[in-house]
C-alpha positions in Angstrom: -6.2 20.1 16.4 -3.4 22.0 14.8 -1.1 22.0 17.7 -2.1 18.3 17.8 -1.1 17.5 14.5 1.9 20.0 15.0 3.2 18.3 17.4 2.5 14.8 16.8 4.6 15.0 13.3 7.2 17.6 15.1 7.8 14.5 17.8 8.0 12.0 15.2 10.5 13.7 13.3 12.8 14.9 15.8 13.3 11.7 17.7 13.8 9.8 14.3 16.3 12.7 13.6 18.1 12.3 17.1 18.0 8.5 16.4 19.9 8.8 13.5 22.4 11.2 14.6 23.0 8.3 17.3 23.2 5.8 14.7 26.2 7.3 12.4 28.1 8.5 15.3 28.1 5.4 16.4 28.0 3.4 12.8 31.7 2.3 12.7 31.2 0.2 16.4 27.8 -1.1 15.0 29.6 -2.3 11.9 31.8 -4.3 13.7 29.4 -5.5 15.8 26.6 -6.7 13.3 28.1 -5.9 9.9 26.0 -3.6 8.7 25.4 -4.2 5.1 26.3 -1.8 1.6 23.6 0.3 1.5 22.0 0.3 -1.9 18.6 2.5 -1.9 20.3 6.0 -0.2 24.1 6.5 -1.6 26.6 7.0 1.3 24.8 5.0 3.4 24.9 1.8 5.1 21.8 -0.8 5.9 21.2 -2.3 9.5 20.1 -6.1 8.5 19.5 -7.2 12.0 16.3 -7.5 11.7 16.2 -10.9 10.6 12.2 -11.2 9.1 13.0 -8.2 6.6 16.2 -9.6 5.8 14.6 -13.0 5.7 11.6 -12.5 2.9 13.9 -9.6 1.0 16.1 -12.3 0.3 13.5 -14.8 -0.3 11.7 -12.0 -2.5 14.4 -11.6 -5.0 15.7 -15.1 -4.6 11.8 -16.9 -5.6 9.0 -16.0 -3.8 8.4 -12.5 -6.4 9.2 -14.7 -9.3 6.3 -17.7 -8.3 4.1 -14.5 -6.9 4.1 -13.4 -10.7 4.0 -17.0 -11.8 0.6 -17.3 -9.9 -0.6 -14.1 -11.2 0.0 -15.1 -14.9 -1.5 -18.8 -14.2 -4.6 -17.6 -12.8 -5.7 -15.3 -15.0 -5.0 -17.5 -18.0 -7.1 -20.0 -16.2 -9.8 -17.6 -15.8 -9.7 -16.9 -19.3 -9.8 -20.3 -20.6 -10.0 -22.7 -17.9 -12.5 -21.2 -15.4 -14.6 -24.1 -14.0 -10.8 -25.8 -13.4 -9.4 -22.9 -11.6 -9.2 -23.8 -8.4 -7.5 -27.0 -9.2 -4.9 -25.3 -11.3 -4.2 -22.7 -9.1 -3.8 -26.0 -6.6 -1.4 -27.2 -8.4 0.3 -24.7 -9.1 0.9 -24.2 -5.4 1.8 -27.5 -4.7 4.7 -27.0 -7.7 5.7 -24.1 -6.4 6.5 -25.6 -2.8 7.6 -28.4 -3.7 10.6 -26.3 -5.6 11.6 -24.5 -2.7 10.8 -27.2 -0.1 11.6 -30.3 -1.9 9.3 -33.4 -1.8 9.7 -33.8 1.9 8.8 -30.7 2.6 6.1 -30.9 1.0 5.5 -34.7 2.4 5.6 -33.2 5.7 2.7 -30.6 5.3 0.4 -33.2 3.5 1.1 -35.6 6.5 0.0 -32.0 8.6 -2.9 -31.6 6.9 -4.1 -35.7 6.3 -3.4 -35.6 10.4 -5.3 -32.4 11.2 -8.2 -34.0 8.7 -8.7 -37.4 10.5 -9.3 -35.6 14.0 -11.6 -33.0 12.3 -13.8 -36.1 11.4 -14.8 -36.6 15.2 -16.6 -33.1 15.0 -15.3 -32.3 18.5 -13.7 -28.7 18.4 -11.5 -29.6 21.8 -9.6 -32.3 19.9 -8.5 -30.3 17.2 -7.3 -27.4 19.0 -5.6 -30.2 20.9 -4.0 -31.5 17.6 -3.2 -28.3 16.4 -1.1 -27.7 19.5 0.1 -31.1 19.2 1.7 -31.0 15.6 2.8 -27.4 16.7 5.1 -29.1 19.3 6.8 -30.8 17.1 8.7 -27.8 15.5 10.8 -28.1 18.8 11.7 -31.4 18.7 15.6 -31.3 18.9 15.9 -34.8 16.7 12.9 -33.8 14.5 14.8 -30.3 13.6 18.3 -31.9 13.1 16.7 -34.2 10.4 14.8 -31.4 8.6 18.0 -29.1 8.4 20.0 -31.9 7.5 17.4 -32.4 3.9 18.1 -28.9 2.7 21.6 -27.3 1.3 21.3 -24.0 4.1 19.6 -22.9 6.8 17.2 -20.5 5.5 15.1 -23.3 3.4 14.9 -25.0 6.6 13.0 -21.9 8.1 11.3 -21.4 5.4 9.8 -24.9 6.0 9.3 -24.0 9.8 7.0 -20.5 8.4 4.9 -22.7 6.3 4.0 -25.5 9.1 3.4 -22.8 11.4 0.8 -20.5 9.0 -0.4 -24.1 7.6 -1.1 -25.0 11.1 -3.7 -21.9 10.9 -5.5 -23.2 8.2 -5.8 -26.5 9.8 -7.5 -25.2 12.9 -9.9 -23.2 10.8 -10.8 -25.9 8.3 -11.2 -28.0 10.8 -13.9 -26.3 13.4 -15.8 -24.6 9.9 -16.2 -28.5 9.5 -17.0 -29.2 12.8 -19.8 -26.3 12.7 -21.1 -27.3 9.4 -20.3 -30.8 8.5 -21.6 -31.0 5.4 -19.5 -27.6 4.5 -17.3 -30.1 2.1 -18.6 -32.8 0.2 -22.0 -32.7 1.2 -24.0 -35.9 1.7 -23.0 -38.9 -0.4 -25.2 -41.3 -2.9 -27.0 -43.5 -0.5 -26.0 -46.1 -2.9 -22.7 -46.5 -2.5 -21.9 -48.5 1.0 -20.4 -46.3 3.9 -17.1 -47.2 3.8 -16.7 -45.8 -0.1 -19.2 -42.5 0.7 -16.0 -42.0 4.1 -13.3 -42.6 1.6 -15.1 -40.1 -0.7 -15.8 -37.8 1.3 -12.1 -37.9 2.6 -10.7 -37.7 -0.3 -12.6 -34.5 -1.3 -11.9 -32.8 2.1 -8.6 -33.1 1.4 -8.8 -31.7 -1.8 -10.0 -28.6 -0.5 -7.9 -28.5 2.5 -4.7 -28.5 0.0 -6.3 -26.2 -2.3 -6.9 -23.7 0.8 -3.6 -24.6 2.2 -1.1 -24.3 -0.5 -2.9 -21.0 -1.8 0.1 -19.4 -3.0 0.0 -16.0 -2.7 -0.6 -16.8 1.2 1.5 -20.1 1.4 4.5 -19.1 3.7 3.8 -16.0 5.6 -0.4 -14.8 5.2 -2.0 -13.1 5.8 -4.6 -15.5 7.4 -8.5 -16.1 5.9 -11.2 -18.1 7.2 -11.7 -21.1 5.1 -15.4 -20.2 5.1 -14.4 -16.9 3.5 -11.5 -18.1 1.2 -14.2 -20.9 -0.5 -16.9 -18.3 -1.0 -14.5 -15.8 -2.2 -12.8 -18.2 -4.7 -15.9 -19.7 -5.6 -17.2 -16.1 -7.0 -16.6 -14.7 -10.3 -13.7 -13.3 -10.4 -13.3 -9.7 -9.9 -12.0 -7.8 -12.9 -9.7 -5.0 -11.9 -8.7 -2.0 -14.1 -4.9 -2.1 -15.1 -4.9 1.4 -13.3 -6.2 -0.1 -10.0 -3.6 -2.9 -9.9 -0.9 -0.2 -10.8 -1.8 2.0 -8.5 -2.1 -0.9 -5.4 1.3 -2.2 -6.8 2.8 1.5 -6.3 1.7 1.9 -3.0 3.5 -1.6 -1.8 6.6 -0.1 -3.4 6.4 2.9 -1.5 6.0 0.9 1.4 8.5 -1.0 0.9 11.0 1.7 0.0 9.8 3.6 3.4 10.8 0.3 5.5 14.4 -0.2 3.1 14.6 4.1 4.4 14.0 3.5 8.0 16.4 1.0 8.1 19.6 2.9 5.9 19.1 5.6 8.2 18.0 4.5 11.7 20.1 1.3 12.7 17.2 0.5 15.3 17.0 -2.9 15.1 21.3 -3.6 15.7 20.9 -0.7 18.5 18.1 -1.9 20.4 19.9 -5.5 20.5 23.3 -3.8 22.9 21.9 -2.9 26.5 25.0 -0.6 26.4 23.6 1.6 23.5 20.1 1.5 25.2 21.5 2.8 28.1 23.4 6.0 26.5 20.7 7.1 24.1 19.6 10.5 25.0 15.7 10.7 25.8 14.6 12.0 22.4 16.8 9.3 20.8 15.4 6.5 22.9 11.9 7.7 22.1 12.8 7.3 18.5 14.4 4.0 19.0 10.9 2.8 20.2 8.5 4.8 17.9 10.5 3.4 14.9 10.5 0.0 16.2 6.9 -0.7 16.6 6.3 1.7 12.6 8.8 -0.4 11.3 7.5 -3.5 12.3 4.1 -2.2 11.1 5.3 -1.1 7.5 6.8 -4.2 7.4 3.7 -6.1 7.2 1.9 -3.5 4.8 4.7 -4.6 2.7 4.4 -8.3 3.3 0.6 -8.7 3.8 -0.1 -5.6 0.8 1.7 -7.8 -1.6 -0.2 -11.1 -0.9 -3.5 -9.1 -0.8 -3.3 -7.4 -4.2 -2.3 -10.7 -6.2 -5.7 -12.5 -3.6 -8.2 -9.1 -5.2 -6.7 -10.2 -8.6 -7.9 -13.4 -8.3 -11.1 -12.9 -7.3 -11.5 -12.7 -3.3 -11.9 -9.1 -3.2 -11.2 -7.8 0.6 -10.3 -11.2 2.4 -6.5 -10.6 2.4 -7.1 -6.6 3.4 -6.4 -6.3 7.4 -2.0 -7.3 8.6 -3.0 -8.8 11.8 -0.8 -12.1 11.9 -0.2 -11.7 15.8 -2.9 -10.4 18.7 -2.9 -6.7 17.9 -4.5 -4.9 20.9 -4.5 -1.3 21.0 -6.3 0.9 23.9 -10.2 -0.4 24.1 -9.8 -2.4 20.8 -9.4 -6.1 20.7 -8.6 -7.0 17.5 -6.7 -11.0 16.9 -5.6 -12.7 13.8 -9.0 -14.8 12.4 -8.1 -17.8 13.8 -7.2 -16.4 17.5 -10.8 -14.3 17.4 -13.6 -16.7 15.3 -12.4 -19.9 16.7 -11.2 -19.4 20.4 -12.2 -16.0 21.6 -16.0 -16.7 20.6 -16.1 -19.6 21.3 -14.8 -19.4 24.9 -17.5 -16.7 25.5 -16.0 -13.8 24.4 -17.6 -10.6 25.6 -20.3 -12.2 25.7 -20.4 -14.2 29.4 -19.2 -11.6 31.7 -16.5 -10.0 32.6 -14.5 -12.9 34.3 -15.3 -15.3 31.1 -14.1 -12.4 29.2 -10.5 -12.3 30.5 -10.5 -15.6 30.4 -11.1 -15.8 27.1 -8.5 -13.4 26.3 -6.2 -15.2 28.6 -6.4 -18.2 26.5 -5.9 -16.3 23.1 -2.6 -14.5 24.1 -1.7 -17.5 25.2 -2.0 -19.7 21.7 -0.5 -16.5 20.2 2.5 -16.9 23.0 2.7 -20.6 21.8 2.2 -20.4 18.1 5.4 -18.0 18.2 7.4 -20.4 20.2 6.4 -19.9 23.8 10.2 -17.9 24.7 10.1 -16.1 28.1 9.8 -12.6 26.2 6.7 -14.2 24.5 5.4 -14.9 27.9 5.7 -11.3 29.3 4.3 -10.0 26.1 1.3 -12.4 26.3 1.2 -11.4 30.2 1.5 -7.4 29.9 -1.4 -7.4 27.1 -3.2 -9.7 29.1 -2.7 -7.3 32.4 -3.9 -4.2 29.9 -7.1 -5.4 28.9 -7.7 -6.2 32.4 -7.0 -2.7 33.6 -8.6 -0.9 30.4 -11.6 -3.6 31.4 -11.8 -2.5 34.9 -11.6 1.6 34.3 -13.9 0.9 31.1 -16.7 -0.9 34.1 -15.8 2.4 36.4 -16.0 4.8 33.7 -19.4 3.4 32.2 -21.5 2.6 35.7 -24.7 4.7 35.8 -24.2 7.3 38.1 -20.7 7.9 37.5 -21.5 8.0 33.8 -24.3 10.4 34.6 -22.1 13.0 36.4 -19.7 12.6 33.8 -22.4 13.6 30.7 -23.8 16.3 33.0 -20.7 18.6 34.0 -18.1 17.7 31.0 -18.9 18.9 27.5 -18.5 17.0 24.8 -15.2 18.3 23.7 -13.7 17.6 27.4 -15.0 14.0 27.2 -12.4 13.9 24.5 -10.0 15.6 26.2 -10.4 12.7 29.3 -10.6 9.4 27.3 -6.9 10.8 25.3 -5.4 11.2 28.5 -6.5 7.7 29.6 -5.1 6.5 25.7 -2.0 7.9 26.4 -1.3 5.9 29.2 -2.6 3.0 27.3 -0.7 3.6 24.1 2.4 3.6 26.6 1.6 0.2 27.6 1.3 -1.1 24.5 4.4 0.2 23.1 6.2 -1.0 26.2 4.4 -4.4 25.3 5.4 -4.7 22.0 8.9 -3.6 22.4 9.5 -6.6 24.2 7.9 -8.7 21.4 10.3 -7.1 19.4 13.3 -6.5 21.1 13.4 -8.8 23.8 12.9 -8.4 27.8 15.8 -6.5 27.9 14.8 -3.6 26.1 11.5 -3.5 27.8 13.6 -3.4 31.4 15.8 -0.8 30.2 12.7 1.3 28.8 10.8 0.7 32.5 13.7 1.8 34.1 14.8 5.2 32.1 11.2 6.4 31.0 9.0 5.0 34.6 11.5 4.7 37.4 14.4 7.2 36.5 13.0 9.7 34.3 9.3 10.0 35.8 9.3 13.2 35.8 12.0 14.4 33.1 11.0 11.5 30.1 7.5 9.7 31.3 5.6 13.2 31.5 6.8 14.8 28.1 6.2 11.5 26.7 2.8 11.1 27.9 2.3 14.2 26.6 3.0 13.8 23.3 0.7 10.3 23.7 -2.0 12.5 24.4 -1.4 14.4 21.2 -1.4 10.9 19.1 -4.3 10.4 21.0 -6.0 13.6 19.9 -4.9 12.7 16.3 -6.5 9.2 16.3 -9.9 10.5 17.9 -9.8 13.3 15.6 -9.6 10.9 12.1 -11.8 8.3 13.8 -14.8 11.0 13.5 -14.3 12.0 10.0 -14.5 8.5 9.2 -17.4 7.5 11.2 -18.9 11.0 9.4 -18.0 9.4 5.8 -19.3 5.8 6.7 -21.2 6.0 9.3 -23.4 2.9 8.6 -19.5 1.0 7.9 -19.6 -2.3 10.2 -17.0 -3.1 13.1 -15.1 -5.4 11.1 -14.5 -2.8 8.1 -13.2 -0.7 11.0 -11.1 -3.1 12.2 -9.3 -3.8 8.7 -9.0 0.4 7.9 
């Protein structure tokens, strides 16, 4: 395990370092290229911007968004103080305020009409129609005319995308306020006065739904960007006392989203990954060790990137109370090896309910077929979306199918018989290192683009078989090792610690 570790960090930090040899020989062409920015964290160096969803919220963060974040903060634990049966409808205000500055009243006009929309289908209880509407008001974010008259209400472009995030995520919430109230429809405002006559107990009833759907959907801290909650667990979480936190606790959660965030603002000052991977010309030229960097610190960058995003919004969420619903980043299908972990809405309201594991094999792919495919959608349906959606959709087939081999009886009885334990190991990190390569091919073009995922098949598969794919796979194996290795002290620490936990560490 201590060659493993050895060489897993060794790998790591030699490709990084080849990467950013690459990078500041060839920093002056980059420059012009994509005008790499002052840098301001490292002296002496320059910042690679390309990446347009850092540059996007960093800009955002310092422009508003950190100054409402604290806003909220201060707001909701004065109303806790004073205020507490009145909370939620503060806090609900205050998030309606707080979009309604950076979006304006039509912004804000638009989402309401979103939501009011989503609500009147959800009243027909019929889960098929409001997956239908959700798509359906999803379509209209690519609506040529629509867009020209939304850019043309803001003074630049990036409040117009910032109204584009917030449809999207609100879109989310929609679909899962919706089916919780198709499952349970007395889940919000309960039965009325029998009374009153039926038209005034609808109008009620309505009225209070959409309360509650605001008050869920313009939840500050998770407004624009998420993470994603169940409305089922946002209501019982917010309905809870609220959690009091130690000033130590918060500090020390605050801290470790700084550190985050200055490893990301690192990455980025000294590895221009993001303005190489975008020329085919650099991609082609790398030298192996390089071009394994160049993909290694794509995918970690794009993870520390959302422990930045997501930690943020999940330490103001414990603060006000709903300890652990914010905890996990999975705002897009995150599948890795035998693990099939989605964003809330993806997993509780389409996977399950299609059959999930649950029907078979065949309903099982199916199943997952249909949830890459709303992921592919809900990001804008682009042909690199599409391969993305079909390569992680061809993986779990293949993992599915060796998984079925693997596990039949008398196969699986040979297997137990002759191989120890420990060579058990050794056999299921050789099969995750060809699974882990997969998935990082995969996600590089979610990232990068179909390009970079043709260049990558061609100089690590079809070129460099023997000289990159092997040494690679090797080192895959090692990660492998690594992963197996800290999976068993933590099963040994909590060993009675339930999937989902799992999923979130």
């Amino acid at each position: 395990m201590a060659v493993y570790w050895f060489l897993s960090f060794a790998s790591h930090l030699y490709s990084f370092y080849q990467l950013h040899l690459f990078s500041k020989e060839h920093e002056e062409s980059l420059h012009k290229e994509v005008q790499l920015e002052k840098g301001f964290l490292i002296w002496g160096f320059r910042k690679d911007p390309t990446d347009f969803e850092w540059s996007f919220w960093s800009e955002w963060a310092w422009q508003s968004l950190l100054w409402s974040l604290i806003g909220h903060a201060v707001v909701s634990r004065l109303s806790s103080v004073y205020l507490p049966q009145c909370r939620k409808a503060i806090l609900t205000l205050y998030g309606v305020l707080a979009a309604w500055w950076l979006l304006g009243w039509r912004g804000v006009a638009v989402l309401m009409l979103h939501l009011s929309v989503s609500l009147a289908v959800a009243q027909l209880h019929c889960p098929a129609l409001c997956w239908g509407c959700t798509l359906l008001l999803l379509s209209t974010l690519h609506i040529t005319s629509l867009q020209e008259i939304q850019r043309n209400w803001f003074d630049s472009e990036e409040r117009y995308y910032l109204l584009l995030f917030s449809i999207a995520v609100c879109a989310l919430r929609c679909i899962s306020f919706s089916l919780e109230l198709c499952w349970n429809p007395f889940l919000v405002g309960g039965p009325s006065h029998p009374g009153s006559s039926p038209q005034f107990r609808n109008i009620k009833v309505f009225i209070i739904q959409l309360y509650h759907l605001t008050a869920y959907s313009f939840y500050h801290p998770l407004f624009y960007n998420g993470p994603i909650i169940s409305y089922k667990d946002f209501s019982q979480k917010m309905e809870q006392p609220v959690w009091k936190v130690s000033s130590a606790w918060a500090l020390g959660r605050a801290l470790r989203v700084c550190v985050w965030w200055c490893l990301a603002e690192i990455m980025i000052h000294l590895m221009y990954m993001h303005a190489i991977q975008n020329n085919e010309t650099y991609l082609n030229i790398l030298s192996p060790w390089a071009l394994g960097g160049l993909a290694l610190a794509v995918v970690q960058f794009f993870y520390v990137k959302y422990l930045v995003l997501f930690g943020a919004a999940s330490l103001l969420v414990t603060l006000d109370g709903a300890r652990g619903a914010a905890a996990a980043p999975c705002l897009i299908l995150d599948h890795i090896c035998l693990d099939f972990k989605v964003c809330v809405c993806v997993f509780r309201y389409l996977y399950i309910p299609l059959g999930g594991s649950h029907r078979g094999p065949f309903q099982k792919l199916v199943s997952m077929a249909l949830a890459f495919s709303f992921v592919c959608f809900w990001h804008g349906c682009h042909d690199y979306l599409q391969w993305w959606a079909l390569l992680n959709w061809a993986g779990v087939v293949v993992e599915n199918a060796v998984a079925l081999f693997l596990s039949s009886p008398p196969l699986r009885h040979t297997i137990v018989c002759i191989l120890s334990p420990r060579m058990q190991r050794r056999g299921l990190a050789f099969i995750s290192a060809f699974s882990t390569a997969m998935l990082i091919l995969s996600n590089l073009v979610f990232l990068g683009g179909i390009h970079v995922g043709r260049v990558y098949w061609k100089r690590v598969f079809a070129q460099g078989w023997s000289t990159i794919a092997l040494p690679m796979l090797g080192f895959l194996y090692c990660f492998a090792q690594v992963g197996l290795d800290l999976d068993r002290k933590q099963s040994r620490r909590a060993p009675s610690a339930s999937s989902s936990s799992s999923a979130a560490s």
